[in-house]
ZAZAMI-38083 format. One record per residue: z, x, y of N, C-alpha, C in turn; residue in one letter. Coordinates in steps of 0.02 Angstrom, whole numbers, plus 50000, padded with zeros to 5 digits. Atoms other than C-alpha are relative to their C-alpha. Last residue first. Layout:
N
ZXYZXYZXYA ...
END
This chain:
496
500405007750036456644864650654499665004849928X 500644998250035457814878350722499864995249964X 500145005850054459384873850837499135001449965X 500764999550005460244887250909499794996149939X 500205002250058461964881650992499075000049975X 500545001350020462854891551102499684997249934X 500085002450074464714889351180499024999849998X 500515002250012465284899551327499644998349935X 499885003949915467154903751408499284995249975X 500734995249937467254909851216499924995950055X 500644999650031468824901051097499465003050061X 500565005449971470334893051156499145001749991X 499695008549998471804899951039499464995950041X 499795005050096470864916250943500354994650042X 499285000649982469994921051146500064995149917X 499935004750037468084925251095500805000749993X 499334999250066467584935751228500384994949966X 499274997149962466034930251301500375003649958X 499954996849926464764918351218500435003050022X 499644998549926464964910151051500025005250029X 499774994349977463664907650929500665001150060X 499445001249915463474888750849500245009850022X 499394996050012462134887250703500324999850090X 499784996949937460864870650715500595005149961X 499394998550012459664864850591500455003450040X 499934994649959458284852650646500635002049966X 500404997350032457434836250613500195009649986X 500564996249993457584826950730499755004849974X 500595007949988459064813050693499315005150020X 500115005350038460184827250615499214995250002X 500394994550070459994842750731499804993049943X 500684996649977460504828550874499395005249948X 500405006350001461984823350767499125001950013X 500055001750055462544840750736499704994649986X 500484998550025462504845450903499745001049916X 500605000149974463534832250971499195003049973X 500195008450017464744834050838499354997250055X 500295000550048464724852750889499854994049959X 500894998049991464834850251047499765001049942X 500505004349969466474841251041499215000850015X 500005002350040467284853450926499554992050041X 500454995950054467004866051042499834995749948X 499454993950047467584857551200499595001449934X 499824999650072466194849951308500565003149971X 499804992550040466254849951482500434997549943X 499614999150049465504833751590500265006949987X 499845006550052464624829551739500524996649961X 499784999350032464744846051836500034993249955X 500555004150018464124846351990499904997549918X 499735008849969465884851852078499224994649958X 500394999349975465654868551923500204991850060X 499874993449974467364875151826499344999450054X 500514994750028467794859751798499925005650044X 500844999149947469454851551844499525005149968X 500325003550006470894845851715499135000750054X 500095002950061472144857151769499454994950011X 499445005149990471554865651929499984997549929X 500395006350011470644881151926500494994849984X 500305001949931471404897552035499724990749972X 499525001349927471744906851867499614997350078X 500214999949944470374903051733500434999650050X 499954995450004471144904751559499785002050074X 498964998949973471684887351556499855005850001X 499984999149936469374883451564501015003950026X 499724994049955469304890251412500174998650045X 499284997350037469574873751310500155006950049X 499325002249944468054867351426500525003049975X 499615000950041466854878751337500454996650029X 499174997249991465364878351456500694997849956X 499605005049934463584875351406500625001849989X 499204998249977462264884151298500214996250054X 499655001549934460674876851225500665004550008X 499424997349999459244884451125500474998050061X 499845001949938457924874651027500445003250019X 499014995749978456904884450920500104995850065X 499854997150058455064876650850500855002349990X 500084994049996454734865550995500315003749932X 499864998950061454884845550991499735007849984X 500404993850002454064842751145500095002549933X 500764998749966454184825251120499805004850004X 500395007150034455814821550992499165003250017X 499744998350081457184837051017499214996249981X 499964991750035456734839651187499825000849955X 500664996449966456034821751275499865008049971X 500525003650036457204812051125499325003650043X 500344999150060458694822051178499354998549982X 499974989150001458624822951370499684999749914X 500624998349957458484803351347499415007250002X 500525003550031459894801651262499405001350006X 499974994350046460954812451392499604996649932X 500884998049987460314798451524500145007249954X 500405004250046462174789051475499274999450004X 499805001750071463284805151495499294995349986X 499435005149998462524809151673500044998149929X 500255005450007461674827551670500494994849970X 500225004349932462394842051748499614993749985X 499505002349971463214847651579500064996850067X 499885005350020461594848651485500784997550011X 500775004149973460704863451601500624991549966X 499735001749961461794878551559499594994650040X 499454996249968460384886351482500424997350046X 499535006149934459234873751421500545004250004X 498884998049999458244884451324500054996250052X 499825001549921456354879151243500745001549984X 499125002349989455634887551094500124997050096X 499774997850036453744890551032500954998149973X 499584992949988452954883451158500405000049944X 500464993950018451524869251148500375007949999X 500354999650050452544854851259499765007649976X 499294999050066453644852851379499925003749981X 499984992149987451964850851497500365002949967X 500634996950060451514834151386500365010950025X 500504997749964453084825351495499405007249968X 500454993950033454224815651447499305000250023X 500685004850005455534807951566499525003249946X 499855007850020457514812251579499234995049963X 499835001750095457144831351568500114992449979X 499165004950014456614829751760499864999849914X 499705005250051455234841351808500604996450003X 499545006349983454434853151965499994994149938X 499895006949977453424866951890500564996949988X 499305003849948453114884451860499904994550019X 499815005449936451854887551733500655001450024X 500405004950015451044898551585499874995750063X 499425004550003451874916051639499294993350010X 499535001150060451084929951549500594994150018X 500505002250086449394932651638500764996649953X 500555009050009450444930251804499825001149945X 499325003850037452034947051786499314992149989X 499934999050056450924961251845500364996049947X 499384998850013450334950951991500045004549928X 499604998650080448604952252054500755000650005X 500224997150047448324945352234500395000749942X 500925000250015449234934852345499895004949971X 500254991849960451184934852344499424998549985X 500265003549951451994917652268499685004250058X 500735008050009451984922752099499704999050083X 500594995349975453284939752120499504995650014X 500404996250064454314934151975499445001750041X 499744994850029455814929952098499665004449969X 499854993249944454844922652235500275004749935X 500874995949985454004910552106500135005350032X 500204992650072455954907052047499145004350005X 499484993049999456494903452210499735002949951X 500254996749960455104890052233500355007850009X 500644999650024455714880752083499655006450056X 499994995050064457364881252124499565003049989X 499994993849954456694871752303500415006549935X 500554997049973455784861552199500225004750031X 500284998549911457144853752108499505004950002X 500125006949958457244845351952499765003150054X 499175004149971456904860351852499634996050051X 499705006549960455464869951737500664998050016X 499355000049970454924887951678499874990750008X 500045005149944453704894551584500584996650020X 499475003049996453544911351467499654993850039X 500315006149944451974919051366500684996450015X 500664998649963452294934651255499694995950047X 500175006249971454024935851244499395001450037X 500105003250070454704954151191499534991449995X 500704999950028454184962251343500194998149910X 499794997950066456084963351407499364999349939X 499954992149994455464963151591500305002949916X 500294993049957454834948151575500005005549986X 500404999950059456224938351462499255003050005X 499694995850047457414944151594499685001549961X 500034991949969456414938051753500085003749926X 500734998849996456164922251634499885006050025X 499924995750085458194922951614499234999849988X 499584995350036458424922651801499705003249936X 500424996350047457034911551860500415006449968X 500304993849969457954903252012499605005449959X 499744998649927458364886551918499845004850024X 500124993149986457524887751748500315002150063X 499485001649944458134868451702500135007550010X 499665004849982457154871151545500644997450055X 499475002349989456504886251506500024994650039X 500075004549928454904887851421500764998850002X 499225002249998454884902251275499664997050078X 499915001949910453314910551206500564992549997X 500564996649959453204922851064499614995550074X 500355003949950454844917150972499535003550044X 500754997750008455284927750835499614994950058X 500365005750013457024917650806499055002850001X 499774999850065458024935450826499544992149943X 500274995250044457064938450973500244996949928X 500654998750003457624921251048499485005849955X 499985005050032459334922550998499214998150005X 500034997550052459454941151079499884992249938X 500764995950043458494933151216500215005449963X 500525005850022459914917051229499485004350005X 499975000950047461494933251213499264993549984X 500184994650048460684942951349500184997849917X 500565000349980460694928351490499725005749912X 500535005450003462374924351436499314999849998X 499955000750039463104939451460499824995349955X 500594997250068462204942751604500165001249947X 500985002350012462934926251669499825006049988X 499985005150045465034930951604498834998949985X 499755006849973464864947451701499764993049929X 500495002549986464914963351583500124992550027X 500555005250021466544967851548499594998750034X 500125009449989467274981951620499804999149975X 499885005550043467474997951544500144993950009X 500505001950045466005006751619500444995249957X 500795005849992466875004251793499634998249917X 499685008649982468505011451719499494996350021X 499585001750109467615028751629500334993850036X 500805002350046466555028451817500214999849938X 500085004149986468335031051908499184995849966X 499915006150018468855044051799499864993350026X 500265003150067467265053451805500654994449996X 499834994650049467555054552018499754997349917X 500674996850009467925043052119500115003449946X 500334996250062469065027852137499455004850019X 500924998850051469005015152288500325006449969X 500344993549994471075012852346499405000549942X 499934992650072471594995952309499595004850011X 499434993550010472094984052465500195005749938X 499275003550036470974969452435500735006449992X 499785008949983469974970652591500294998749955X 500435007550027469724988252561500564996550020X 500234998650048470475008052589499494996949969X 500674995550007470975004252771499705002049944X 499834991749981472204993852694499435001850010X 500484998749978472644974152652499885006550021X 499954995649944474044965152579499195004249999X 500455004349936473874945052523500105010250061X 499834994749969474294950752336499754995650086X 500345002049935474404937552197500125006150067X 499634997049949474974943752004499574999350053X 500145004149949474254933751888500225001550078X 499724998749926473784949251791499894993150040X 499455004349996472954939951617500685003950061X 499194995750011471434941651679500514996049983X 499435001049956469964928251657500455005649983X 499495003950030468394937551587500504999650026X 500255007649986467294939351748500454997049939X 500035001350069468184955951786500014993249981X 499465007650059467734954851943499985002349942X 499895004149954466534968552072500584994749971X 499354996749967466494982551962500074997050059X 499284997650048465624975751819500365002550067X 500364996250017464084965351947500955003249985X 499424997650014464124948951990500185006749967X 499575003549943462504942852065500735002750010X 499524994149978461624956751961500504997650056X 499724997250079460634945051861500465002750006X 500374995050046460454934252023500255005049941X 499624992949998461544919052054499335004749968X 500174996949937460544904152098500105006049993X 500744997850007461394892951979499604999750052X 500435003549949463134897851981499284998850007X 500315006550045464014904251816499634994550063X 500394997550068464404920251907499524994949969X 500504999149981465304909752044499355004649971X 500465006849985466304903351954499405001150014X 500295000150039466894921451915499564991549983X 500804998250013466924924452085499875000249920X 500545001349953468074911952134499355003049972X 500275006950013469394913251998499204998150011X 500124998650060469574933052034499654992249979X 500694996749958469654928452226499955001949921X 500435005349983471194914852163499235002450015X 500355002550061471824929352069499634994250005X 500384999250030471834941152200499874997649929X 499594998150066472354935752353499534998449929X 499884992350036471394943652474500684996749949X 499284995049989471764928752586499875006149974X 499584999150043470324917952498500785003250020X 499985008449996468884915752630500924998849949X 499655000949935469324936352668499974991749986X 499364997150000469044940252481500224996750073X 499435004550045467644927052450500825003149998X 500125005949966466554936652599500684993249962X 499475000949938467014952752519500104993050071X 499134996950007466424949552376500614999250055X 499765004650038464764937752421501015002749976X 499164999349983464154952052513500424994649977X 499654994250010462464952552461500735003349987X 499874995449976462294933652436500015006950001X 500594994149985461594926852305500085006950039X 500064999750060463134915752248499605006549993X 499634994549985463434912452418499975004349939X 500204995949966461924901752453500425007049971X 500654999649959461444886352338500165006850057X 500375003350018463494879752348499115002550010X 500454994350014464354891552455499594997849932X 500564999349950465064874452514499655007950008X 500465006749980465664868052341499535001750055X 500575002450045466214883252287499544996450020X 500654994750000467134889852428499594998049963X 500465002149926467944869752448499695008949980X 500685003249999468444873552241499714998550069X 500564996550057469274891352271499654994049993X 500464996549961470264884252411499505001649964X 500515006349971470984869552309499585006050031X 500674999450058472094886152238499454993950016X 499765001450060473054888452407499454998649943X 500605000150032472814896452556500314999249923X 499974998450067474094891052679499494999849957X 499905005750060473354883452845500185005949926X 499455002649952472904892752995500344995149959X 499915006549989471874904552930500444996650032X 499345004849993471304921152969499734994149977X 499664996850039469824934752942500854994849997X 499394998449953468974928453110500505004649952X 499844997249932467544931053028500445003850044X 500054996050024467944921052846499965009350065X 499404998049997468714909352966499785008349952X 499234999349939467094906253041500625002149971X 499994994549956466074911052880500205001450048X 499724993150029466504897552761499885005950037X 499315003350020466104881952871500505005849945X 499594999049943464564890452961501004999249973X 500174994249975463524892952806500804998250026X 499734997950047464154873352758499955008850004X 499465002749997463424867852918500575006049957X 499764997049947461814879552901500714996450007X 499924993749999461584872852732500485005250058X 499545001350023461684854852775500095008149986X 499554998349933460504858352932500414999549950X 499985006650019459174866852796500414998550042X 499345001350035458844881552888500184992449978X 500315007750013457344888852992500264996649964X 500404999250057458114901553114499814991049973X 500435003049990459134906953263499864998949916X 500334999650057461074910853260499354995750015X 500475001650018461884915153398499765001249982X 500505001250014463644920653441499414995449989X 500515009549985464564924653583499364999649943X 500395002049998465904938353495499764993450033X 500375006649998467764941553513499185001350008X 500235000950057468764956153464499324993150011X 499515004050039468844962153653499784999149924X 500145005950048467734975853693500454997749987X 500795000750055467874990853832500024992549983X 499375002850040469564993653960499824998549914X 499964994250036468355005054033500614997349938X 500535000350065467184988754086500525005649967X 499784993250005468784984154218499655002949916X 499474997249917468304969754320500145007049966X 500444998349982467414960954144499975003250075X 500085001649939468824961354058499445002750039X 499165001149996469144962553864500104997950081X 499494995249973467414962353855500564998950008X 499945003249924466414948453754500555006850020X 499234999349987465354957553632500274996850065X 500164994149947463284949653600501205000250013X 499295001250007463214943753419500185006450070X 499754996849920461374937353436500825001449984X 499265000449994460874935053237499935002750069X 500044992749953459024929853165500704998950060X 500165000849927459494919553034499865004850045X 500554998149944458944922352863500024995950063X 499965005649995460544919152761499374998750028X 500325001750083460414940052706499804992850008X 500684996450012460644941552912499524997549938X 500485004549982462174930552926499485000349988X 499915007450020463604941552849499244993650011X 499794998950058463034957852901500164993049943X 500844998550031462574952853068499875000149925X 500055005649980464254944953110499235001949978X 499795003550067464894962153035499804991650010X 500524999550075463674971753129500444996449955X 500645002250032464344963253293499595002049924X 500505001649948466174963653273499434997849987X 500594996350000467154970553128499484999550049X 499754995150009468434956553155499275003649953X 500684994250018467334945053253500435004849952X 499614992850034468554930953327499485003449947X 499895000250062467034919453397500505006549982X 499224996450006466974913753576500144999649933X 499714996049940465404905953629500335006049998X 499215001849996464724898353476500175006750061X 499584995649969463004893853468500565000650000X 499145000849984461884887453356500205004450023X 499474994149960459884886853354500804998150013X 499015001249964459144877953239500065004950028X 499584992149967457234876153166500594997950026X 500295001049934457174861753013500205007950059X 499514996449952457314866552828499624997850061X 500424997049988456944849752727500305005950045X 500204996450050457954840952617499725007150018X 499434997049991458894830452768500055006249945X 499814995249949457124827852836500815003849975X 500254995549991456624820552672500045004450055X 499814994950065458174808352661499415006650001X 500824992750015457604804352834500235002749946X 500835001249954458614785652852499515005149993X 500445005250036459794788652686499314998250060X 500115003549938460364805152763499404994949973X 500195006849999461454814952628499904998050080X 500865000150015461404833652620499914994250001X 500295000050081463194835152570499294999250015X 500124994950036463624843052744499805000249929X 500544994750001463014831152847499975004749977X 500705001850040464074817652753499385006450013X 499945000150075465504827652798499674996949974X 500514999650018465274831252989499824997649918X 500525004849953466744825953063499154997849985X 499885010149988467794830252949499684995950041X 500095002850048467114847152892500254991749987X 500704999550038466754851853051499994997049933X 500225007249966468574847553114499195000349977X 499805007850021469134859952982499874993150024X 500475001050076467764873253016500504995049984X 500675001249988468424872653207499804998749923X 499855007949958470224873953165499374998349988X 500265005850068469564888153037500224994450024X 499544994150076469254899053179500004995849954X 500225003450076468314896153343500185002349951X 500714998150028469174903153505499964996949937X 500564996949951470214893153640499385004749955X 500015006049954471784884353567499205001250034X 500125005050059471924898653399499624993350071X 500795003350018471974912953523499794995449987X 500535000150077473824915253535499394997350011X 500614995950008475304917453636499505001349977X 500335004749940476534902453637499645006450032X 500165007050016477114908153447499934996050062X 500634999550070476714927353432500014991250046X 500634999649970478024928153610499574997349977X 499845002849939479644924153525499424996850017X 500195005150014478774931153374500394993550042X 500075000949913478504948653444500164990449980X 499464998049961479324957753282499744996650074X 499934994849971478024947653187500465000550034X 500034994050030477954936653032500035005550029X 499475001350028478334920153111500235007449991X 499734993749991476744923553223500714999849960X 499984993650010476124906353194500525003350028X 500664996650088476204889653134500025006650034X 499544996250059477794884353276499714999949931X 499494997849981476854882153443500245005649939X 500104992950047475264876453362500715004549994X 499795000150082475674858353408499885006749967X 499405000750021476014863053576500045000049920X 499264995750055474624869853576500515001150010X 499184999849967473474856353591500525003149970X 499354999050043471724859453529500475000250038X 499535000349959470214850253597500835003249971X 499085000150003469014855353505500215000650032X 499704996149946466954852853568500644996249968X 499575003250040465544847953436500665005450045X 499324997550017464044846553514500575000049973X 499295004349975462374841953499500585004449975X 499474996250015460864847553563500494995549995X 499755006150011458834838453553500795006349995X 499894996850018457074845553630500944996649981X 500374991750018455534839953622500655002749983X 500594997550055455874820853572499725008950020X 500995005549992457324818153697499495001949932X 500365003050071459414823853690499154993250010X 500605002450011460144833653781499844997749957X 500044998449937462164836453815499205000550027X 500724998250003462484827653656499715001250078X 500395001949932464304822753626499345004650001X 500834998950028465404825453481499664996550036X 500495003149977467394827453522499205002349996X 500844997150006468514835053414499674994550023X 500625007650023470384828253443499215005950019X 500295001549938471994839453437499634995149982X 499874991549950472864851453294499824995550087X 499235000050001473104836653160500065005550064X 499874994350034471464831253218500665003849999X 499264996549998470914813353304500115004949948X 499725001250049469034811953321500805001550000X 499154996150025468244806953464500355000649939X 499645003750047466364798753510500725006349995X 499314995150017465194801353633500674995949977X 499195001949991463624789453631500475006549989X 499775003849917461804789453681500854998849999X 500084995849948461454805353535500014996350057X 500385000949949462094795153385499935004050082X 499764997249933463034806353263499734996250067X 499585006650008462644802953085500314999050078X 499104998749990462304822553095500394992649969X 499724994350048460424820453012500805001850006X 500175004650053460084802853106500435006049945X 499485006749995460624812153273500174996549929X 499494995550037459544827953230500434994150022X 500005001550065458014814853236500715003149971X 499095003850017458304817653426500164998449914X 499434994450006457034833553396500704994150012X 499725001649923455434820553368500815004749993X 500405005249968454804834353350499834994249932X 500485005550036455944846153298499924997050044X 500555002349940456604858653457499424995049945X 500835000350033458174860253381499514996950033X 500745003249960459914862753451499355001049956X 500585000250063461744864053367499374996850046X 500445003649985463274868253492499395002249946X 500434999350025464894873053442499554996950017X 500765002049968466354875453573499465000449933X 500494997050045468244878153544499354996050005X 
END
């Protein structure tokens, strides 16, 4: 199995520093399947490739597959797995590569921030759906996609298309991104694993659809094939992924999850021309009387209960606070109650999502500028005058990514400096989390995740805080309000 990663930065060996990878040496990794070797077949200041070439020995594959078929004599010293890219490949990627996929590179920390150009190739990719589904998948990511068919034999064209693809992907891509891209969409692809899919799976999708998958178009069916199609770990998945920040309003949408946890734990791994999770699509009125009675996803339930808490406070301009892609500013927009909004978060590249979202970063008139104050790059840890002069600030899902002993801090820049008329936070009910099939005892429902309050823990929190500033706080809960663990989402509106 073959991956190669090229860039024509200047200086273009810099992609050495970004892999961890030096480009004068070849190196080996041992892998329960073989050894992944990482070697650099150019490498100067114009133009820089490196590789990442599996060696798989299949003997050791011998006896992991075909168990399940009437050929399984055959299934198990017959098989693909030694020769095309599948989740072997995304498992030696993720071990070989695993600093380059968190984004850490203490020598170019700004190069490892930044998107650089890439081109990757993969020779020999199992394709099920072929090229528009290799398009389909990649496209929304903005690469520009080669997914040229390899023929079943090239001596006898009538024989036509094997499943396999040579692809390539061009574009301008963070490289931790593109990694993490690649690391859920090879097997997702091939539609196989080679490894039991078990509930850990739901947090590696998380973690490395981290910032992309969330947005996705296809995000469903992308978490169904990463998942098996089974369907309470792919229930798990995407209601995490709801509460992702990035997700658009409509990220999750009623007839994609029922984002409140089911209580069907029932697991399926079968599959049918009908869909990828094997349930015949619905038409007709009864199938639109079952769409309407879904629940609404967890985030636009969220998004709708902090600007009915806003209206209900009379607030006539609202700054969000750790605004990440501009969601509930889009919301508070288009819901013309809120006469002046503004946004802030740590990151810039949030920040830059949310200008795309409200239209900002387009030349000429907007119908959305007279009414938005600012977008800017902040940290809640420092104070800062911009806070300031607004009516209410929300920290939507904002005070669980920050470290216990800089949560001080937060307070005295909110509650103390800008000191705003309505404060409004929400954050995650940990007590719900046992309702979440696929989530591990004791794990959050986010990997960035700090902390998670329980109910009675936020409210001693937000009782203090109301206390020392001045402020009276009520507590709404979010979701469906389960009588033994209480709403997936706890709010607290604090009025001075």
């Amino acid at each position: 199995m073959l991956l190669t990663i090229t860039t024509p930065l200047s200086p273009a060996s810099d992609l050495g520093f970004l892999l961890h990878k030096h480009p004068d040496r070849v190196q080996a990794f041992d892998q329960a399947y073989g050894t992944a070797h990482v070697f650099y077949p150019e490498a100067d200041e114009r133009r820089c490739t490196a590789a990442l070439l599996l060696d798989v020995d299949p003997v050791r594959l011998v006896r992991t597959r075909g168990r399940g078929t009437p050929d399984f004599s055959l299934g198990q010293f017959v098989n693909d797995r030694p020769y095309a890219a599948s989740s072997l490949l995304a498992s030696a990627m993720a071990q070989v590569f695993r600093t380059a996929m968190r984004g850490r590179c203490d020598a170019r920390p700004d190069l490892a921030e930044a998107p650089i150009p890439l081109e990757i190739a993969l020779p020999a990719l199992p394709c099920r759906g072929g090229r528009g589904q290799a398009e389909r998948f990649f496209r929304p990511l903005g690469w520009d996609v080669s997914a040229e068919p390899v023929p079943l034999d090239p001596e006898f064209p009538s024989w036509g298309d094997s499943r396999y693809v040579t692809l390539t992907l061009t574009g301008t891509v963070r490289l931790a991104d593109a990694l993490n891209q690649l690391y859920v969409l090879l097997p997702v692809l091939d539609d196989a694993k080679h490894y039991w899919v078990a509930s850990d799976e739901v947090d590696k999708l998380v973690r490395a659809g981290e910032g992309w998958l969330a947005t996705h178009p296809d995000r469903g069916p992308i978490t169904r094939r990463y998942l098996a199609n089974r369907r309470a770990l792919v229930r798990a998945a995407l209601g995490r992924l709801a509460d992702a920040e990035g997700a658009p309003d409509d990220a999750l949408d009623p007839v994609e999850i029922d984002e409140e946890p089911a209580t069907d734990t029932a697991d399926t791994g079968e599959t049918g021309e009908t869909g990828e999770t094997g349930e015949t699509a619905g038409s007709g009125d009864g199938a639109e009387a079952a769409a309407e009675e879904r629940p609404l996803p967890l985030a636009e339930r969220r998004i709708r209960a902090v600007a009915d808490a806003l209206r209900e406070e009379d607030a006539g301009s609202v700054i969000d606070l750790g605004c990440g892609s501009g969601k509930l500013l889009a919301r508070l927009l288009k819901d013309g109650a809120v006469a002046r909004v503004a946004g802030a978060d740590v990151s810039f590249r949030a920040v830059e999502h949310a200008r795309r979202r409200l239209r900002l970063d387009r030349p000429g008139p907007s119908r959305h500028r007279e009414r938005v104050g600012d977008l800017f790059q902040g940290a809640l840890t420092y104070a800062d005058d911009r806070f300031g002069g607004y009516d209410a600030a929300v920290l939507m899902e904002v005070v669980e990514h920050i470290d216990p002993p800089r949560l001080g801090a937060v307070e005295k820049v909110v509650f103390g400096h800008a000191a705003p008329r309505v404060v409004v936070v929400t954050t995650p009910n940990a007590e719900h989390n046992v309702r979440y099939e696929g989530l591990a005892p004791g794990a959050m429902r986010h990997p960035d995740h700090r902390f998670e309050w329980t109910r009675a823990e936020f409210r001693v929190w937000a009782d203090r805080v109301a206390a020392a500033h001045g402020y009276r706080v009520r507590h709404v809960p979010v979701g469906d309000d389960d009588p033994e663990v209480g709403a997936p989402t706890q709010m607290g509106v604090f009025t001075r």
